[in-house]
C-alpha positions in Angstrom: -170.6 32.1 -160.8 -167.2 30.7 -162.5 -166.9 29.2 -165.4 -163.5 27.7 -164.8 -160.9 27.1 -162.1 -157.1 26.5 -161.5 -156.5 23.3 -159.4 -153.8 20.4 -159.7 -153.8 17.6 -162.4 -152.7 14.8 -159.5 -151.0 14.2 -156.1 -147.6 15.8 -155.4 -145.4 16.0 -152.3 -141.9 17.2 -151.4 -139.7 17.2 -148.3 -138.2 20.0 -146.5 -136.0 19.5 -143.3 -135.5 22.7 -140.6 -133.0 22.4 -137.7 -133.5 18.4 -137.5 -137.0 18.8 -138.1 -138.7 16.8 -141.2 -141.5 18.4 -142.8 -143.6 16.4 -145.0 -145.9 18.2 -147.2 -148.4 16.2 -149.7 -150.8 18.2 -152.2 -154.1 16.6 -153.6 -156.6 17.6 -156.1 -160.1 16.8 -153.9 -163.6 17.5 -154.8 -165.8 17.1 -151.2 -165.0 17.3 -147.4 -165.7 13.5 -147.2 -162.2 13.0 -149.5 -160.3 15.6 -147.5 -161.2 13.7 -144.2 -159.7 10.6 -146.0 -157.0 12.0 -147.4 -156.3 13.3 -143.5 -156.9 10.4 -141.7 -154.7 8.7 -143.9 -151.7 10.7 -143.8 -152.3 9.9 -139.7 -151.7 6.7 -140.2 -148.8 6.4 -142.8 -146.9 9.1 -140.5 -148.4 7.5 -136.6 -145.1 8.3 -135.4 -145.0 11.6 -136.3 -145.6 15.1 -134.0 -148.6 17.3 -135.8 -150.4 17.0 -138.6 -151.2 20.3 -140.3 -153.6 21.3 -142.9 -155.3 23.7 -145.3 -157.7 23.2 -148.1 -160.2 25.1 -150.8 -162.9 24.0 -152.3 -165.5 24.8 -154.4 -165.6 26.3 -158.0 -165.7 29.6 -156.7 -163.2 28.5 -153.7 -165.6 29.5 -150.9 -165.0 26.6 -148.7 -161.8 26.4 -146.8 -160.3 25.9 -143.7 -156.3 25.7 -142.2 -155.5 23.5 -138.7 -152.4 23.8 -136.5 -152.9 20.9 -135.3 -151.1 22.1 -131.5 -148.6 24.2 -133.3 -148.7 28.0 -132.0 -152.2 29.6 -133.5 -151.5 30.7 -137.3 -148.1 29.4 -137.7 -148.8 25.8 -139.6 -152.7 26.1 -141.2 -152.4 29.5 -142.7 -149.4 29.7 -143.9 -150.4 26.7 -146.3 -153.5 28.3 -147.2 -151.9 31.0 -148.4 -149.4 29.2 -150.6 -152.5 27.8 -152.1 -153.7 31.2 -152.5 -150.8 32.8 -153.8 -151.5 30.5 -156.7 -155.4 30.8 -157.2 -155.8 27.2 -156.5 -159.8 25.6 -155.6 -161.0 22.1 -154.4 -157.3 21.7 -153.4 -155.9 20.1 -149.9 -152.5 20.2 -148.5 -151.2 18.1 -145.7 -147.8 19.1 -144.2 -146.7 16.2 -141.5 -143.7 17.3 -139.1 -141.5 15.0 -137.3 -140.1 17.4 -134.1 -135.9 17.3 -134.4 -135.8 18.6 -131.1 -134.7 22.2 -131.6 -137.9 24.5 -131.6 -138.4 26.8 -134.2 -140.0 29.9 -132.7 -143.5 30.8 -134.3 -141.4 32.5 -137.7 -139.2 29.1 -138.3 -142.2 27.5 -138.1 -144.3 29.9 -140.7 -141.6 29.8 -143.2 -141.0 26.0 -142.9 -144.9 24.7 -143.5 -145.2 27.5 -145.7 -142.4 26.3 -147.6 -142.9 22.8 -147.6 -146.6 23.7 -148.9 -144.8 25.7 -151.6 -142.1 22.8 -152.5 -145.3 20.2 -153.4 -147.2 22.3 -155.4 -144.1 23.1 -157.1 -144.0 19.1 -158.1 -147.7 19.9 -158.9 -149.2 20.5 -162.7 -151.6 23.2 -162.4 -154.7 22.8 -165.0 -157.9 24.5 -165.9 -161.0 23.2 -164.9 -163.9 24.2 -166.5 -167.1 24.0 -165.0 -169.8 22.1 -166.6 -173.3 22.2 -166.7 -176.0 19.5 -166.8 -179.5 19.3 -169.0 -182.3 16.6 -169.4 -183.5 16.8 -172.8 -186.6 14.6 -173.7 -187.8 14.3 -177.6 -189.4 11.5 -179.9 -187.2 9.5 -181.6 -187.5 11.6 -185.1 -185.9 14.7 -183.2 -182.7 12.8 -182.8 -180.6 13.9 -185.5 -181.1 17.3 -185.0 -180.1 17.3 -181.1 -177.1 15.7 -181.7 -176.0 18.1 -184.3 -176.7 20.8 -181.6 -174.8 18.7 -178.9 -172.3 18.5 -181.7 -172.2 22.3 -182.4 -171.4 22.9 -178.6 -168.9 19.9 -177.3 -171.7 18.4 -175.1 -170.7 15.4 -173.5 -173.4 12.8 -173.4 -173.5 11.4 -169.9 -176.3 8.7 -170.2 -179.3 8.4 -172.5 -182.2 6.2 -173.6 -183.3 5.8 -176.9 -186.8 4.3 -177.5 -190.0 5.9 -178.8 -189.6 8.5 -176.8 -185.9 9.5 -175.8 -183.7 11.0 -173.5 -180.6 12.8 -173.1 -178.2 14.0 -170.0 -175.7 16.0 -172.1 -173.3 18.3 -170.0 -171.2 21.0 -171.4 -168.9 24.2 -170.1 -170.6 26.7 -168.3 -169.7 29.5 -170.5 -171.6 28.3 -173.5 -174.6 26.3 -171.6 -176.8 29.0 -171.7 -176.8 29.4 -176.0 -176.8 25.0 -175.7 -179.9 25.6 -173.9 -181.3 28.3 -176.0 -180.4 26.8 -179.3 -182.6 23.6 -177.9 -185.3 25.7 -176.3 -185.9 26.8 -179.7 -186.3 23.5 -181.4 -190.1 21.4 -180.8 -191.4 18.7 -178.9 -188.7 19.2 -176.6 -188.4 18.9 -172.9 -185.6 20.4 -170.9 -184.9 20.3 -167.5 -181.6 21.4 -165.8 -179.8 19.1 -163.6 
């Protein structure tokens, strides 16, 4: 399991033209399948005039999920060549969408890797690339005299307090980075009349 990944900070796109041909290439920071189909669909639309609409995205913290489409170009020489750009730079939950217009001169399977490639390569040039880091989730559940000392432990460990409810007996969803949930939990387990459960 990671505890942090490289992705982009927001949308980016660039332009890269090949022997009449236009190349549009768009990069976007996504979290789920549902907002790549979107994201997809909608470059369809705002480009209905164009030839083939090729793709590649990672997702997942650890990058596990991905996928590249041609799209009708020859097999390999749109979807993977984008993938790997977003390789070459250790990129996850990450799509790019490179839209040609055809300028009537065919490439040949090599034009064509070097042009989505590059296009791929010219928007996440525009791109910032950030650190994510991957945060965990806990329930803690206490009587209301307990609540000064969790939130000098939340305190202590940069947990982010998500929702809560604060009556006789209270309630806490704190989240905090990966790397240091485990001591956050400890440091809790340790105190009484707590309950924890992990979200």
């Amino acid at each position: 399991m990671v505890d942090s990944y490289l992705t982009i900070s927001k949308p980016s796109e660039a332009l890269l033209k090949e022997k009449g041909s236009k190349f549009f290439a768009y990069a976007y920071p996504v979290q789920d399948l549902n907002a790549v189909k979107a994201l997809i669909e909608n470059a369809k639309k705002e480009h209905h005039t164009a030839r083939h609409w090729c793709y590649a995205y990672r997702l997942g913290n650890d990058g596990s999920d991905f996928r590249s489409n041609d799209d009708g170009e020859p097999s390999h020489s749109a979807g993977d060549p984008i993938l790997r750009q977003i390789d070459s730079k250790e990129l996850t939950n990450v799509l790019i969408i490179v839209v040609r217009y055809f300028g009537g001169v065919k490439l040949g399977v090599g034009g064509l890797i070097q042009a989505y490639g590059g296009g791929a390569e010219l928007a996440l040039e525009e791109a910032k690339i950030i650190t994510v880091e991957v945060q965990e989730r806990i329930r803690i559940s206490f009587d209301y005299p307990e609540m000064n000392e969790v939130m000098r432990v939340m305190k202590r460990y940069d947990a982010e307090m998500v929702s809560n409810e604060f009556m006789e007996r209270c309630w806490i969803i704190a989240q905090t980075p990966r790397a240091q949930f485990k001591a956050f939990g400890e440091e809790l387990s340790a105190m009484h009349k707590l309950e924890l459960k992990k979200l």
